[in-house]
C-alpha positions as CSV (number, residue, x, y, z in Angstrom):
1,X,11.0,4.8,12.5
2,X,14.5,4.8,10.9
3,X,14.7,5.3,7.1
4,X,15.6,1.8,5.4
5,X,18.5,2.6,4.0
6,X,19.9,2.2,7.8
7,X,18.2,-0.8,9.0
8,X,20.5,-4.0,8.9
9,X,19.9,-7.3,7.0
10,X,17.4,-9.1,9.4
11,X,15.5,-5.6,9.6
12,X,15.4,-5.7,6.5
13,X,14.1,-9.2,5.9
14,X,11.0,-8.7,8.6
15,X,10.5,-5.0,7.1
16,X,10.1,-7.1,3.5
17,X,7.8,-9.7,5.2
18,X,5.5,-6.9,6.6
19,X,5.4,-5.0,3.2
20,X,3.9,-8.5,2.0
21,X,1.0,-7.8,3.9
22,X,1.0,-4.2,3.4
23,X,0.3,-4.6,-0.1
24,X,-2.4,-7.3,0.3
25,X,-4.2,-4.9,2.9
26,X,-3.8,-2.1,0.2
27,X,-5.5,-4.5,-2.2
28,X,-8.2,-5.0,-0.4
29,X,-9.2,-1.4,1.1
30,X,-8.8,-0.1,-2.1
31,X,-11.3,-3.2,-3.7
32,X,-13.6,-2.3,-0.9
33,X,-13.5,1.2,-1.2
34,X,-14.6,0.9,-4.9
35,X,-17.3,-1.7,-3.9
36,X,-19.1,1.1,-1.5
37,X,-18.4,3.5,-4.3
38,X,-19.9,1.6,-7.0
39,X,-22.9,0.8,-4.7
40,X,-23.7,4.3,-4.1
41,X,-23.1,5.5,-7.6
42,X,-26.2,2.9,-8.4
43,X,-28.2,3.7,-5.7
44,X,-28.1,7.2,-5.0
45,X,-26.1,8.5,-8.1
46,X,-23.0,10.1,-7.6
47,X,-22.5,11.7,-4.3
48,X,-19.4,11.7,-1.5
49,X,-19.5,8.3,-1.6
50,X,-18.4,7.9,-5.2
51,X,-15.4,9.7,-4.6
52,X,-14.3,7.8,-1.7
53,X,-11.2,5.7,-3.1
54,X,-9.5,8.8,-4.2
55,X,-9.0,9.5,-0.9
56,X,-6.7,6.2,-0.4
57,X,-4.6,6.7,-3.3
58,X,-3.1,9.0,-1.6
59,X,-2.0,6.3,1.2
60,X,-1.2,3.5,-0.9
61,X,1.0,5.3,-3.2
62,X,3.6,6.0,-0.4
63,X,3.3,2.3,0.3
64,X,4.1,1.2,-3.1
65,X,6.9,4.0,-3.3
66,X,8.4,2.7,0.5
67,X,8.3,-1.1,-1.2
68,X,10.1,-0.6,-4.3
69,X,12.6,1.2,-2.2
70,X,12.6,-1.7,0.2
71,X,13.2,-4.1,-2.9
72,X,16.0,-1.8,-4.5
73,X,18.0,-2.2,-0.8
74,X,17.4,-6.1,-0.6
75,X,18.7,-6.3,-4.1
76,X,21.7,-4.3,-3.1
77,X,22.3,-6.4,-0.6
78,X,22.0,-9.9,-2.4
79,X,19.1,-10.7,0.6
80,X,16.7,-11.4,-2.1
């Protein structure tokens, strides 16, 4: 995938439209993720399980990080 900086406007405006969802999907892993963990922190006391959204933090951190720098460029260049 090319970096964003060299995408042009309407790749931009797509990129920004996916992101949309990117971020709702990161919601709702990550609200899973702590459902399952919460579960087996009741039920079985801490174990693997309990640990388990740690290891998306990871994943939606570089998400967050690729949409701020998606909304820097669209402010750039007055798209948004």
């Amino acid at each position: 995938m090319k970096p964003l900086a060299e995408l042009t406007n309407e790749e931009l405006l797509q990129e920004a439209k996916k992101m949309k969802s990117t971020n709702i999907y990161d919601a709702a892993i990550f609200g899973f993720l702590i459902g399952i963990s919460v579960y087996s922190a009741v039920k079985k006391g801490f174990g693997l399980l309990s640990f388990l959204p740690l290891i998306y933090i990871p994943i939606a951190a570089k998400n967050r990080v690729k949409h701020k720098e998606l909304e820097q460029l669209l402010k750039e260049r007055n798209l948004k």
